[in-house]
SEPA-384433 format. One line per 2 residues: their letters; for each residue x, z, y of N, C-alpha, C. Coordinates in steps of 0.1 Angstrom, whole numbers. Each point is the difference from the previous one (the first is absolute). Example, Ala and Ser with C-alpha at 12.3 -4.5 7.8 and 13.67 -1.06 7.14 Angstrom:
as = 132,78,-57,-9,0,12,9,0,12; -4,-7,11,9,0,11,-8,8,11
# end
This chain:
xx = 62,186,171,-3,3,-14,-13,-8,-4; 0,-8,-12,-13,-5,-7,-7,6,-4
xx = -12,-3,-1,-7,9,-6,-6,-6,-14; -7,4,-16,-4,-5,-5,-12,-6,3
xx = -3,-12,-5,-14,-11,4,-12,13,-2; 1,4,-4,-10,10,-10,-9,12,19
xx = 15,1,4,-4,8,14,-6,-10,13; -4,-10,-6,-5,-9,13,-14,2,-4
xx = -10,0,13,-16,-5,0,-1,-7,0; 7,-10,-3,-5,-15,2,9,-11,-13
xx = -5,-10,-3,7,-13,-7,6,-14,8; 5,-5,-9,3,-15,12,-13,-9,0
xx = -9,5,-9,-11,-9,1,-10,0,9; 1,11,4,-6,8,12,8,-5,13
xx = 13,0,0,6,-8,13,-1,-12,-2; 0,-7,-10,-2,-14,2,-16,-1,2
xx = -8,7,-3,-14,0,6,2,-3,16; 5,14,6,-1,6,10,6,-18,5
xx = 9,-5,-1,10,-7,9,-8,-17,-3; -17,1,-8,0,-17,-1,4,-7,-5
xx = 6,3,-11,11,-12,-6,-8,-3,-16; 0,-11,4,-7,-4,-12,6,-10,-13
xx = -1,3,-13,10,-7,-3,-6,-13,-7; 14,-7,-4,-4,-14,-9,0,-2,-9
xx = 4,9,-7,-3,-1,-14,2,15,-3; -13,7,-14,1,11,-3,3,0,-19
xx = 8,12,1,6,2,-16,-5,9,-1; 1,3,-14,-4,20,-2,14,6,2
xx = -4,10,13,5,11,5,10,-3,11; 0,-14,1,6,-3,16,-1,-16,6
xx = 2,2,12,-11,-13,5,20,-11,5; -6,-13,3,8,-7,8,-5,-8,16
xx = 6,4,8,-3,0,14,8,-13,9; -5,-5,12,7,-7,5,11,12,9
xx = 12,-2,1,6,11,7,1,-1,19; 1,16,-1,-6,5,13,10,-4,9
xx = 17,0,-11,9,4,12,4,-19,0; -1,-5,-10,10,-13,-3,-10,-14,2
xx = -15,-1,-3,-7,-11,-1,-4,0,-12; 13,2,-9,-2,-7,-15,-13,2,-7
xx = -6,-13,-1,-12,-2,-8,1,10,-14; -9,7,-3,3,6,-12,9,7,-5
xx = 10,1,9,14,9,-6,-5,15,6; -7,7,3,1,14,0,-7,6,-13
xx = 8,8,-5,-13,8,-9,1,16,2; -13,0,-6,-6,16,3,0,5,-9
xx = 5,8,-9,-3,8,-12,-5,13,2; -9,0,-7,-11,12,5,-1,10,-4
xx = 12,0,-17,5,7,-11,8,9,8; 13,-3,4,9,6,5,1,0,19
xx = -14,-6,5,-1,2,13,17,-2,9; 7,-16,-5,5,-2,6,-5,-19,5
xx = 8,-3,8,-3,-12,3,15,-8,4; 3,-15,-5,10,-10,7,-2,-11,-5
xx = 7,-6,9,-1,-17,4,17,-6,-10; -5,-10,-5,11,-4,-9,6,-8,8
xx = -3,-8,12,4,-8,10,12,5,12; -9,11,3,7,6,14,8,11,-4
xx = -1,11,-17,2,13,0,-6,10,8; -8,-2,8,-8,14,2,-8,4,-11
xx = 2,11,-4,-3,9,-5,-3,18,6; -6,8,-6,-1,14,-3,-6,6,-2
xx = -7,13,2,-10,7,-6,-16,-7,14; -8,9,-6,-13,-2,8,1,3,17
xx = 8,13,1,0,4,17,6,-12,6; 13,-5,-11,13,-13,3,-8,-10,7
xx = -8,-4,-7,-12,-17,5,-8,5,14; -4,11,-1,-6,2,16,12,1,8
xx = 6,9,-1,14,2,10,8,-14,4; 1,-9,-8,9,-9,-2,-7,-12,12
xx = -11,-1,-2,-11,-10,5,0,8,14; -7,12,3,-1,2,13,7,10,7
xx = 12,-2,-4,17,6,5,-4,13,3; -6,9,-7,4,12,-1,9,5,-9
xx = -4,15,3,15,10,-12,-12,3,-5; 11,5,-14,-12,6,-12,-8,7,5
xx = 3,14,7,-10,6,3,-12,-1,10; 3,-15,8,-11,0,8,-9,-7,-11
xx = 7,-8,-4,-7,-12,-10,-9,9,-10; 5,12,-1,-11,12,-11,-9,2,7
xx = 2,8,9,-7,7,11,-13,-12,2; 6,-19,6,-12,0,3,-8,-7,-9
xx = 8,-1,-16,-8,-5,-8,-13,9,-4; 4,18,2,-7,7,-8,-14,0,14
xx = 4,2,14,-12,1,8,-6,-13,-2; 3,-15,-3,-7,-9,2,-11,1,-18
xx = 5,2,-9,-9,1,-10,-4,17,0; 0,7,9,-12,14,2,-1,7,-11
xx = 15,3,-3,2,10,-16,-10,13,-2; -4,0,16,-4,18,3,-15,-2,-5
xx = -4,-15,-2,-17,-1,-7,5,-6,-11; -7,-8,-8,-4,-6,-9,8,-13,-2
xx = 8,-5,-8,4,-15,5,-4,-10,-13; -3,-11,0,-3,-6,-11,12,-9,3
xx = 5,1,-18,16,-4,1,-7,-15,-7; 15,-9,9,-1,-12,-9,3,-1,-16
xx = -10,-8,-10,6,1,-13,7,-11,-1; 11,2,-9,6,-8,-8,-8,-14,0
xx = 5,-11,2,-8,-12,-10,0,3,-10; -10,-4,-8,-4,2,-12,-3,12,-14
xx = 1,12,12,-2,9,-8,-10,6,7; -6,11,-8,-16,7,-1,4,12,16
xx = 9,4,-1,5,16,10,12,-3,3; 2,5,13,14,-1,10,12,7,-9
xx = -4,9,-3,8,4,-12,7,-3,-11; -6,-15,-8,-4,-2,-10,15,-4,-2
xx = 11,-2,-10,16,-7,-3,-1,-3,-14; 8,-14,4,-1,-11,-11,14,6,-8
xx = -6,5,-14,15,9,-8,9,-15,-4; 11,2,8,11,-10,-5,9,3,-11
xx = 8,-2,-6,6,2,-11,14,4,12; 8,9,-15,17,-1,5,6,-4,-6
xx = 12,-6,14,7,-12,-11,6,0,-10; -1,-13,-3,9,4,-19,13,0,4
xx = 6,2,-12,20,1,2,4,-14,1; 9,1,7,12,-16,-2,-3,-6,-12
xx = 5,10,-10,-3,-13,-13,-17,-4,-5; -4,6,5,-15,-5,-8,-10,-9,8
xx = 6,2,17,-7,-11,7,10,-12,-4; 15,-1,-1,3,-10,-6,-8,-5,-12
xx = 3,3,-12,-7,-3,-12,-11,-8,-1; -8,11,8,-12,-7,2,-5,-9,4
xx = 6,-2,9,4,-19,14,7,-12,-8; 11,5,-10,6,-5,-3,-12,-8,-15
xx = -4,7,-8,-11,-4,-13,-12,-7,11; -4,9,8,-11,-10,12,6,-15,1
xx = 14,0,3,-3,-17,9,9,-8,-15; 2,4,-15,0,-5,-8,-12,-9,-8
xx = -13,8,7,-11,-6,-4,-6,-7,8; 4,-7,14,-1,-7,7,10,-11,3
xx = -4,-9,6,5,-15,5,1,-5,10; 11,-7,2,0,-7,14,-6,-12,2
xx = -11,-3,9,-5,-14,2,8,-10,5; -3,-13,-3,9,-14,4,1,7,16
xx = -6,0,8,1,2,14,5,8,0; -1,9,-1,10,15,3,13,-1,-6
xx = 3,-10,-10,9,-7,-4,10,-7,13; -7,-9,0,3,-8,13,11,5,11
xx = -17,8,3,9,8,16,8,7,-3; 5,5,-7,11,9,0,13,-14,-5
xx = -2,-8,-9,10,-10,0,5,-4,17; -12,-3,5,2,-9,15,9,10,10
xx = -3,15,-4,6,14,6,13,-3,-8; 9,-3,-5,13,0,0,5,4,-17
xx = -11,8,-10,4,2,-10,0,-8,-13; 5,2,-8,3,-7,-9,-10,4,-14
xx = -2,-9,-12,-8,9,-8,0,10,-7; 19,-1,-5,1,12,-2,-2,10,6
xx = 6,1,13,-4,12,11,-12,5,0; -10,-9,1,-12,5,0,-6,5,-16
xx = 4,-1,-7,0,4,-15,4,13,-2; 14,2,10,7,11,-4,-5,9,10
xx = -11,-1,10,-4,9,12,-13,2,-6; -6,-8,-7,-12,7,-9,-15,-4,10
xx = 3,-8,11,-13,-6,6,-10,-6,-12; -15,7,10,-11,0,-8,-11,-4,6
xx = -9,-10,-5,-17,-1,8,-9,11,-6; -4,7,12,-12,9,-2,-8,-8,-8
xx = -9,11,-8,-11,-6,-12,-10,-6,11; -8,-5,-5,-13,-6,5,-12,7,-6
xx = 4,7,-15,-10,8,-4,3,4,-15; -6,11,-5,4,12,-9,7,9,-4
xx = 0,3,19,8,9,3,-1,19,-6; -17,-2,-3,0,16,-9,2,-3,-9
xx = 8,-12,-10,2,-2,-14,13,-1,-2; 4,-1,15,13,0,-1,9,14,0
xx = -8,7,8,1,19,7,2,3,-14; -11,0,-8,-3,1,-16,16,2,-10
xx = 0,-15,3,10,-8,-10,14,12,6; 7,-1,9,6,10,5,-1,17,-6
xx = -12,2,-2,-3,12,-5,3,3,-14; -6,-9,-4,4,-2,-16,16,-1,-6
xx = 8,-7,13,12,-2,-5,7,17,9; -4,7,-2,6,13,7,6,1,15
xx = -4,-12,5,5,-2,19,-6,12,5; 4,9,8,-6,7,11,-8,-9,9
xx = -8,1,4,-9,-2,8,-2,11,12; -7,12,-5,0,11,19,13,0,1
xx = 2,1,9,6,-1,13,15,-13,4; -9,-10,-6,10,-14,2,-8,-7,8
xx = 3,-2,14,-3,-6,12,-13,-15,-3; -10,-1,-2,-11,-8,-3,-9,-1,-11
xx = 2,10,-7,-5,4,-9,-14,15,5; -17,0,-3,-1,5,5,-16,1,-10
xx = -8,8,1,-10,2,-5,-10,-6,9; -13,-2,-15,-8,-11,13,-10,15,0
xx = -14,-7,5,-11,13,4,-4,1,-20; 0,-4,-10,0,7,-10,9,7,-7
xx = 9,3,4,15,4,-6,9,-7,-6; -4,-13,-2,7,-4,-5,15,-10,8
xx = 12,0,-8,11,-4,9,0,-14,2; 3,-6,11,3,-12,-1,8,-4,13
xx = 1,-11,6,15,-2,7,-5,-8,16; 7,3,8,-5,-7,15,3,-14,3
xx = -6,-7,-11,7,-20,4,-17,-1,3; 1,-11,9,-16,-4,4,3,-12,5
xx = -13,-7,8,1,-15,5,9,3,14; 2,14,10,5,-1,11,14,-1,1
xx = 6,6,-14,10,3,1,9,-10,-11; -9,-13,-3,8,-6,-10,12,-7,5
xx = 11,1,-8,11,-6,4,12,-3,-9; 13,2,3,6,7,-14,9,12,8
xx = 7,6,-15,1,13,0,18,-1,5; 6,12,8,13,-1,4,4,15,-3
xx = 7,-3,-15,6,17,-5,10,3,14; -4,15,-1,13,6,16,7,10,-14
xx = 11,-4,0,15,8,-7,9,7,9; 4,11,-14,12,7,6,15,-5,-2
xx = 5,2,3,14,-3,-4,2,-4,-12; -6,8,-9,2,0,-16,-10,-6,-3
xx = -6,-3,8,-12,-15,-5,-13,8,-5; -1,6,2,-12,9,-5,-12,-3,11
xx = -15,-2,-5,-13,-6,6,-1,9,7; -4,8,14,-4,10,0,-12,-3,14
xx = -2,-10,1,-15,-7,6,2,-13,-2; -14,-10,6,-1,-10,-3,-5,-10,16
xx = 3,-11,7,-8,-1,14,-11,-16,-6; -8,-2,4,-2,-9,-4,-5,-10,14
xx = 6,-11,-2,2,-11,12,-14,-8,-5; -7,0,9,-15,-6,-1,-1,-12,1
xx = -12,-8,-6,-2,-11,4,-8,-6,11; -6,11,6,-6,-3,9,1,12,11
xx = 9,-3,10,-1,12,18,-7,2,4; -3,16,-2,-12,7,4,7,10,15
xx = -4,-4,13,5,7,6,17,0,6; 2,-12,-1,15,-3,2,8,4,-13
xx = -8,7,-9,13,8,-11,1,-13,-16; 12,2,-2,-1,-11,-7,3,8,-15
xx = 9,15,3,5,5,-9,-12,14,-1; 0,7,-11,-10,16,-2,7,0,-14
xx = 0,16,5,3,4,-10,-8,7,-13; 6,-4,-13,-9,5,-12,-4,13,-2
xx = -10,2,9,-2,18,-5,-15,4,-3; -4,10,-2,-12,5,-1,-3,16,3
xx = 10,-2,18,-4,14,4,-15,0,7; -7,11,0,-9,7,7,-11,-9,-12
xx = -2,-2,-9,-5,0,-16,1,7,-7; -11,6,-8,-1,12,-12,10,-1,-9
xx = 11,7,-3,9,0,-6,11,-7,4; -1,-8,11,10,-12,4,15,9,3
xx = 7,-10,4,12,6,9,4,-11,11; 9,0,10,1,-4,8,12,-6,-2
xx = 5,-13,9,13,-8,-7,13,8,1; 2,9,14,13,11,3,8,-11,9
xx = -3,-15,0,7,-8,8,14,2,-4; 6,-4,-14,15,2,-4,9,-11,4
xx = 10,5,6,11,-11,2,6,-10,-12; 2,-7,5,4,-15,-12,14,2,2
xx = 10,0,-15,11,-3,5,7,-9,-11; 5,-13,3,7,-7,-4,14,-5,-4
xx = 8,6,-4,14,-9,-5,5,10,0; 11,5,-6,8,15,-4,5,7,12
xx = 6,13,1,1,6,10,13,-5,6; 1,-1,10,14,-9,2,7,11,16
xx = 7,-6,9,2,2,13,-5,0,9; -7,-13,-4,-9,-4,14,-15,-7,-8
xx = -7,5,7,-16,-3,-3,-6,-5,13; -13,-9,-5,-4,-6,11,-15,8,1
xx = -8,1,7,-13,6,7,-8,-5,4; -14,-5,-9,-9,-13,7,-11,5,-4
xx = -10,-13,7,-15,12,-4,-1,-9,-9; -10,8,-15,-9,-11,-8,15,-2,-12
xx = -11,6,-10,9,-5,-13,3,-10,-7; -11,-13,4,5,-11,-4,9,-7,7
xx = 0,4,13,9,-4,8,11,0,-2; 3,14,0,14,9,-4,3,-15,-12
xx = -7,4,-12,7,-6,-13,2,-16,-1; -5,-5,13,1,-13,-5,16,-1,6
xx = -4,7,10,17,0,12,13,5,-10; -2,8,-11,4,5,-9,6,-11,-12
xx = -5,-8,-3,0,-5,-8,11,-13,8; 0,-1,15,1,-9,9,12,-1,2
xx = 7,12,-4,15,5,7,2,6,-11; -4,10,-8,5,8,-9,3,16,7
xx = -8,2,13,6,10,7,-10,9,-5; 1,15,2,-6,10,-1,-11,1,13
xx = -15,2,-5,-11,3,9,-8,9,-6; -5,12,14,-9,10,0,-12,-6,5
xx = -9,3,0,-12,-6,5,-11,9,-1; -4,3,14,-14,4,6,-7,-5,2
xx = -16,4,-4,-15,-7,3,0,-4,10; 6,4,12,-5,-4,10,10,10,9
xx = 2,-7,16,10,4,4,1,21,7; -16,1,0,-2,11,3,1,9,-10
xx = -1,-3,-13,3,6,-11,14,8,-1; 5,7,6,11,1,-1,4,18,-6
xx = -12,8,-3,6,13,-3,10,2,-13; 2,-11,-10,2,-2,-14,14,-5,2
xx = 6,-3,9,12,-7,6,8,11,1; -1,13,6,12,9,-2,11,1,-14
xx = -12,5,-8,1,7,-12,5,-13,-12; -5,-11,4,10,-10,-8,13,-2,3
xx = 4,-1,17,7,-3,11,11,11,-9; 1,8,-4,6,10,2,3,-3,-19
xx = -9,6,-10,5,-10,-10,11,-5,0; -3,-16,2,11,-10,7,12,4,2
xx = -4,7,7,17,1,11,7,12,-12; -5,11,-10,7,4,-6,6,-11,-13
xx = -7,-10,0,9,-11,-8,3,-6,6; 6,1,9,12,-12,8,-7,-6,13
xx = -12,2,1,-8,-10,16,9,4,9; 7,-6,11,10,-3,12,-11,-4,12
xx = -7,-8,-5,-2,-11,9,-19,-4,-3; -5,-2,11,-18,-3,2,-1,-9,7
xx = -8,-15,-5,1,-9,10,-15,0,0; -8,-3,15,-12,0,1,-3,-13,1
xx = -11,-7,-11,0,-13,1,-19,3,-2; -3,3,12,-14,-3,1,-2,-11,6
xx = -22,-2,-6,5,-15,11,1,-3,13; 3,-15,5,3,-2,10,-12,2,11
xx = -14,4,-9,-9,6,17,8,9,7; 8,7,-3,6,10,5,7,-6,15
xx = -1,-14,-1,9,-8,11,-10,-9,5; -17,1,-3,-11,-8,4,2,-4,11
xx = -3,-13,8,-5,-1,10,-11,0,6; -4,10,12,-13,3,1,-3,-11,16
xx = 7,-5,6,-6,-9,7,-4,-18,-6; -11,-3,6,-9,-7,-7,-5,-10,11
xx = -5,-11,0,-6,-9,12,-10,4,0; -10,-1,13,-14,3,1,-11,-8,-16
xx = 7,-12,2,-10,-7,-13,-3,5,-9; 16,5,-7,-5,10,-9,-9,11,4
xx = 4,8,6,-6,9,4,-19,-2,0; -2,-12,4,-16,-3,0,-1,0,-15
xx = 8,-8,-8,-4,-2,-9,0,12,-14; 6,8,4,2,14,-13,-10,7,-2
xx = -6,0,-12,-8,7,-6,-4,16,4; 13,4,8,0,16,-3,-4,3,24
xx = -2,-9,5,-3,-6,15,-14,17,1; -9,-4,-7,-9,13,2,2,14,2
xx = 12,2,-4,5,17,1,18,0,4; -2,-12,5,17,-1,6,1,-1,14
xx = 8,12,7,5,4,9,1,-8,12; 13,-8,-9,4,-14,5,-10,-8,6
xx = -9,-2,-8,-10,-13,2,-8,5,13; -7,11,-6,-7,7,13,6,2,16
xx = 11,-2,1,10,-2,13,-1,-11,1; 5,-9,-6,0,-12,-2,-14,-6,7
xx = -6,5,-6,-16,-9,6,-4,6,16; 6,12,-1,-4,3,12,6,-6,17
xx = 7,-3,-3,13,-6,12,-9,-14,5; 6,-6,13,-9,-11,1,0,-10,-2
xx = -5,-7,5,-1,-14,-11,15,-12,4; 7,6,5,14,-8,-1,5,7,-8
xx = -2,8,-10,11,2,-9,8,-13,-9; -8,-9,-3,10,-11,-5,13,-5,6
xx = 1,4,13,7,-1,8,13,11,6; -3,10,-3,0,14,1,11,6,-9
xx = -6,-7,-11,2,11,-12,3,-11,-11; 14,3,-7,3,-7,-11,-1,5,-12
xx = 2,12,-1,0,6,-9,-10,17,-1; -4,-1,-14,-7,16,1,6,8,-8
xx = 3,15,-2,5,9,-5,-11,4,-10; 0,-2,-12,-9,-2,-10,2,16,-4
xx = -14,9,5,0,12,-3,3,6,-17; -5,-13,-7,3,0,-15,8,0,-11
xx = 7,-10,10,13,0,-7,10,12,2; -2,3,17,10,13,2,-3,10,-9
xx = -14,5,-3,1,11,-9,3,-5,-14; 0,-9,-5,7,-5,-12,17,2,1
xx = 6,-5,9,10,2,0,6,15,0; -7,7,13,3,18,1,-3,1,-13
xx = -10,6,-3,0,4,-16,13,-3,-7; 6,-12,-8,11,-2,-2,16,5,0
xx = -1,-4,17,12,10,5,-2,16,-4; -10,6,1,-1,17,-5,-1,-1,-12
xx = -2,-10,-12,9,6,-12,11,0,5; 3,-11,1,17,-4,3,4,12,5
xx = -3,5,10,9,12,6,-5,13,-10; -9,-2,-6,-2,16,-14,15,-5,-7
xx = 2,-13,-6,10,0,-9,17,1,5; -2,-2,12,14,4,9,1,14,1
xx = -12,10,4,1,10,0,5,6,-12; -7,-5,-13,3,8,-13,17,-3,-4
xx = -1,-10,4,17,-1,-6,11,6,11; -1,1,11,7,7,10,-5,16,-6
xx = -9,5,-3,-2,18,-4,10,-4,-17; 2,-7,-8,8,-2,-10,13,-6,3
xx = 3,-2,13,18,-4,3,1,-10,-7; -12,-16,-2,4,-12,-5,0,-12,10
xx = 8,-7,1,3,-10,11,-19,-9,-6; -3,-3,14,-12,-10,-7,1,-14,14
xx = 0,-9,-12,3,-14,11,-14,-7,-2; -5,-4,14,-5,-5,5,1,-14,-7
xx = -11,-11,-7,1,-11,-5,-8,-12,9; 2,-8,7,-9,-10,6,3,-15,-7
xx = -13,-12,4,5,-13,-6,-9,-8,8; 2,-8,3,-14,-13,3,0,3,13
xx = 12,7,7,-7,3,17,1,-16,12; -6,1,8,1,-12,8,10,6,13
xx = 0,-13,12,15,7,7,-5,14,12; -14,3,-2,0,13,2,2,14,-5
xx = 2,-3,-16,3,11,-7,-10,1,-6; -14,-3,-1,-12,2,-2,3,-8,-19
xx = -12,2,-4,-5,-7,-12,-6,-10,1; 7,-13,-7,-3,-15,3,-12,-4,-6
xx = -8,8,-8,-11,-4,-11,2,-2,-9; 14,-1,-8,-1,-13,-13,-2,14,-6
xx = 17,7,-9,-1,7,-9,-5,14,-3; -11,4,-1,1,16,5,4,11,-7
xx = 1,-4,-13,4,12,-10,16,-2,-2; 6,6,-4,12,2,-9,-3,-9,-9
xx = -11,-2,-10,2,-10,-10,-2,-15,4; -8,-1,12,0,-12,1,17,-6,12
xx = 5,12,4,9,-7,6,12,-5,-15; 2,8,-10,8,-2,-7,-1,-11,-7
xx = -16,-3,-1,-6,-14,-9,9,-10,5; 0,-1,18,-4,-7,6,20,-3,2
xx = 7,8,-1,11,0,-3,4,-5,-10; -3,2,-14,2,-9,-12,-6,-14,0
xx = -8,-5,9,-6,-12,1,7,-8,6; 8,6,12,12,-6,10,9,-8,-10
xx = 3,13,-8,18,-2,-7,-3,-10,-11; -11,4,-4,-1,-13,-15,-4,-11,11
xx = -8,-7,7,3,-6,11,13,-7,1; 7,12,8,16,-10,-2,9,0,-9
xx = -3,4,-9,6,-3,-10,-3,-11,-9; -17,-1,-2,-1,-18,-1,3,-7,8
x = 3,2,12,5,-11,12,13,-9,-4
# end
């Protein structure tokens, strides 16, 4: 039986005290971590609000006992037991605060979300008063679409500035604002919206079926952290709300639908075939997959094809050279073996098992098998998708998405057809 948070002596802030972990970047009311279980730079976060914590990389997640237990393989209740003796509940304990607030106590009031139609509306008059820049033009031309397409998908460049005149302007024209995902009060009350220099990019509406906005991702222009994509929100901010990570879905409800991560992806692949695509943030993202899955299938879905990408088929052996030469050599496994062996390894040893890539790949395969699972508990056939493999079976390098294998297909055929 759970118990409510309310019956614990303790917070996660206080175990992530207790446990060392320091993080790399702090928000109001939850931090972002290198992760404990996966490596990933930056992908764990701590929210301090709801005293849970996960990694968008690996999927670990759970509550506060979860991160001690999880890390040093206990069960919950040892993981209580020795959390509560190691911080000495029976005296005095001085709890970790929050970044950025005054008392451990202290919670950043978020808004509740608005309805379907009004976070639409509001996104929708938002990117009416915005533009797409020549470049962000571009790249999406060179990505496979057309102008209409991109006309008709509503791509946008974040502002550069007048963004509380913009919050404003929105107000004035009767948009909801609380509780539409990036919209958020500053330290004077007043509203304005989460575009800045880190996050400039342009904007990628996520739809429902019926086309309706109901978040936004925006693809950056500069990778912070390996991430190229973040999403538009303004949770753990005074009045903010948080994105909810909504599935993208593209092309009418049909038989068979395809399953890829990343909604621009989905839509360009979409636009590529004319097939029907669902699309998740990311491959661990998968709790939102039932409850559409099912949807679907009361309109006709038969059929689920998994077309994530091809890391799922990474190759994780690697020649020593590389291996000297990788960036990531300081906290890699691999390397550390590697150096340690003697000095005929050139001779020895052809190849190294790149600790890095394996967990890139695992990751992968465990969506992959969340989305096998879900459609086997809903009785839908789901087929496995591969492309670009070399004569091991592995992934050759070239295509890795769905959209780029499809490009890369229409390039062939117009190809020989001017031949």
């Amino acid at each position: 039986m759970r118990h409510p948070i309310e019956d614990f002596p303790f917070r996660i802030g206080d175990v992530q005290r207790l446990m060392g972990l320091q993080p790399v970047r702090i928000h109001s009311g939850n931090s972002d971590f290198n992760c404990i279980f996966c490596g990933g730079k930056g992908k764990m976060n701590i929210n301090y609000v709801k005293n849970v914590y996960g990694c968008v990389k690996c999927g670990a997640g759970g509550g506060m006992v979860d991160l001690y237990a999880s890390y040093y393989h206990l069960t919950a209740k040892e993981a209580y037991d020795e959390i509560c003796q190691k911080l000495s509940f029976e005296e005095s304990v001085e709890r970790a605060k929050v970044p950025g607030s005054e008392d451990a106590n202290s919670v950043v009031p978020e808004s509740i979300r608005a309805s379907e139609e009004e976070i639409h509306h509001t996104y929708s008059v938002l990117l009416s008063h915005l533009t797409l820049s020549q470049k962000h033009r571009e790249d999406l031309l060179a990505r496979g679409l057309t102008e209409e397409q991109i006309k008709r998908e509503g791509y946008r460049s974040t502002p550069v500035f007048g963004v509380k005149k913009l919050a404003g302007t929105l107000q004035e024209m009767k948009c909801v604002v609380e509780g539409v995902p990036g919209f958020y009060q500053d330290k004077n009350g007043e509203w304005t919206i989460n575009f800045h220099r880190r996050n400039s990019g342009f904007l990628i509406p996520v739809r429902t079926f019926d086309g309706k906005i109901q978040g936004m991702q925006i693809r950056t222009d500069h990778v912070v952290d390996d991430r190229k994509y973040v999403w538009f929100s303004s949770g753990g901010r005074r009045k903010g709300t948080s994105s909810g990570s909504p599935l993208h879905m593209i092309g009418r409800p049909a038989p068979e639908v395809y399953v890829t991560e990343g909604p621009l992806k989905g839509t360009i692949a979409h636009y590529l075939t004319g097939k029907t695509f669902l699309c998740v943030a990311g491959v661990m993202q998968y709790k939102k997959l039932p409850e559409a899955l099912e949807a679907l299938k009361q309109q006709g879905l038969v059929c689920v094809n998994e077309a994530y990408d091809m890391d799922k088929l990474i190759r994780c052996a690697v020649v020593p050279e590389a291996c000297r030469t990788c960036k990531n050599q300081a906290e890699c496994e691999s390397y550390k073996g590697y150096r340690s062996l003697p000095g005929q390894i050139r001779i020895q040893v052809s190849e190294i098992r790149c600790q890095r890539l394996k967990v890139k790949r695992d990751n992968i395969q465990r969506g992959c098998m969340q989305l096998y699972r879900i459609c086997n508990e809903l009785s839908l056939p789901c087929h496995r998708m591969v492309w670009s493999l070399d004569e091991k079976g592995e992934w050759n390098g070239t295509e890795k998405g769905i959209d780029d294998y499809y490009a890369a297909l229409r390039e062939e055929r117009s190809g020989l057809w001017n031949d």
